[in-house]
N, C-alpha and C positions, 0 to 999 in steps of 0.2 A: 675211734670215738665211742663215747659211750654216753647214751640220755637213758634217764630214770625220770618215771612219773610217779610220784608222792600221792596218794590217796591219802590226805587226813581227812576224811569225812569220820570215822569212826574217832576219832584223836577231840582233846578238850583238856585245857589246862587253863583253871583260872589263878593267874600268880596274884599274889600279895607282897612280894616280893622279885625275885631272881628264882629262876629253874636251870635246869638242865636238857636240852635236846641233843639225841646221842643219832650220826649217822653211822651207818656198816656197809663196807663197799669188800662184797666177797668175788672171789675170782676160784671157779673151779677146775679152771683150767691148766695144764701142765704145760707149760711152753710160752704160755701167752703171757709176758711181764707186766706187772702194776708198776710202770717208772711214769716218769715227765707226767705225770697227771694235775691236772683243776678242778677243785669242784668248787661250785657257783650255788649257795644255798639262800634260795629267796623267801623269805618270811612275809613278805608281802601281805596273802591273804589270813593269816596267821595272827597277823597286829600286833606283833614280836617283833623285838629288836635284842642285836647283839647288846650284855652287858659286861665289858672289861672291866670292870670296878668289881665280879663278882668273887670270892676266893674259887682259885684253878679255873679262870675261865674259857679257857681251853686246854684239848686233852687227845694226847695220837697215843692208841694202843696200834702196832703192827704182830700181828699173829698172839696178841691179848697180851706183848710185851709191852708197859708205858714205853714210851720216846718224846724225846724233845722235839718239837714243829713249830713251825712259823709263826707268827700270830695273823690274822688275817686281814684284808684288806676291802676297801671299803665302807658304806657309813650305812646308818640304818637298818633295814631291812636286808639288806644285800651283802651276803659275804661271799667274797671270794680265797679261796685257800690255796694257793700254789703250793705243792706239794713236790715240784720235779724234782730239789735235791736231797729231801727226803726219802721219797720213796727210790731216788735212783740209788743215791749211799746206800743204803738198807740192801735192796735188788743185790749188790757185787757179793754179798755172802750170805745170802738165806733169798726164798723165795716167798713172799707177802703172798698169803692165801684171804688173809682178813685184813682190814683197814678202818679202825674204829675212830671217830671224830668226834670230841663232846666238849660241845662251847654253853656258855653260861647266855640266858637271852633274860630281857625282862619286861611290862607292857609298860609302855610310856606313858607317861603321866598327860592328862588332856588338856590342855591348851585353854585358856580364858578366852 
């Protein structure tokens, strides 16, 4: 298992539009496989939300090669990416040292 704690205190994006938020999930280890993984990216305090309507709103480099991936699952704030038969295909003939994720997000328009 693997948790990661996100510090955006230093981070500030005001959209007018659509962005881009890129994660990087590196593994320096010899032996130890990137397969069967989820990553769970909560936007929550952020005020972002996934936006599928953006152009390429999602995007898998493995080892900085594009790949095709999943699209994600979930609504809102909260994406989930199940990655296991990606990253397991990939595992059987090369070993994933980087794992780059970049989905399109945008701030929702406020409510009357």
């Amino acid at each position: 298992d693997l948790t990661s704690n996100v510090n955006t205190s230093a981070s500030y994006c005001e959209l007018c539009g659509y962005g881009y938020v890129t994660i990087v999930i590196s593994n320096p280890y010899e032996g130890a496989d990137m397969i069967n993984m989820t990553v769970v990216e909560d936007l929550g305090s952020s005020g972002l939300v996934y936006d599928n309507s953006a152009p390429n709103s999602i995007q898998y480099r493995l080892n900085g090669i594009p790949t095709a991936g999943p699209a994600p699952t979930g609504a809102g704030s909260v994406l989930t990416l199940n990655l296991g038969g990606l990253t397991h295909d990939w595992a059987q003939e090369n070993n994933i040292n980087d794992l780059e994720i970049t989905f399109a997000v945008r701030r929702p328009r406020p409510t009357a």
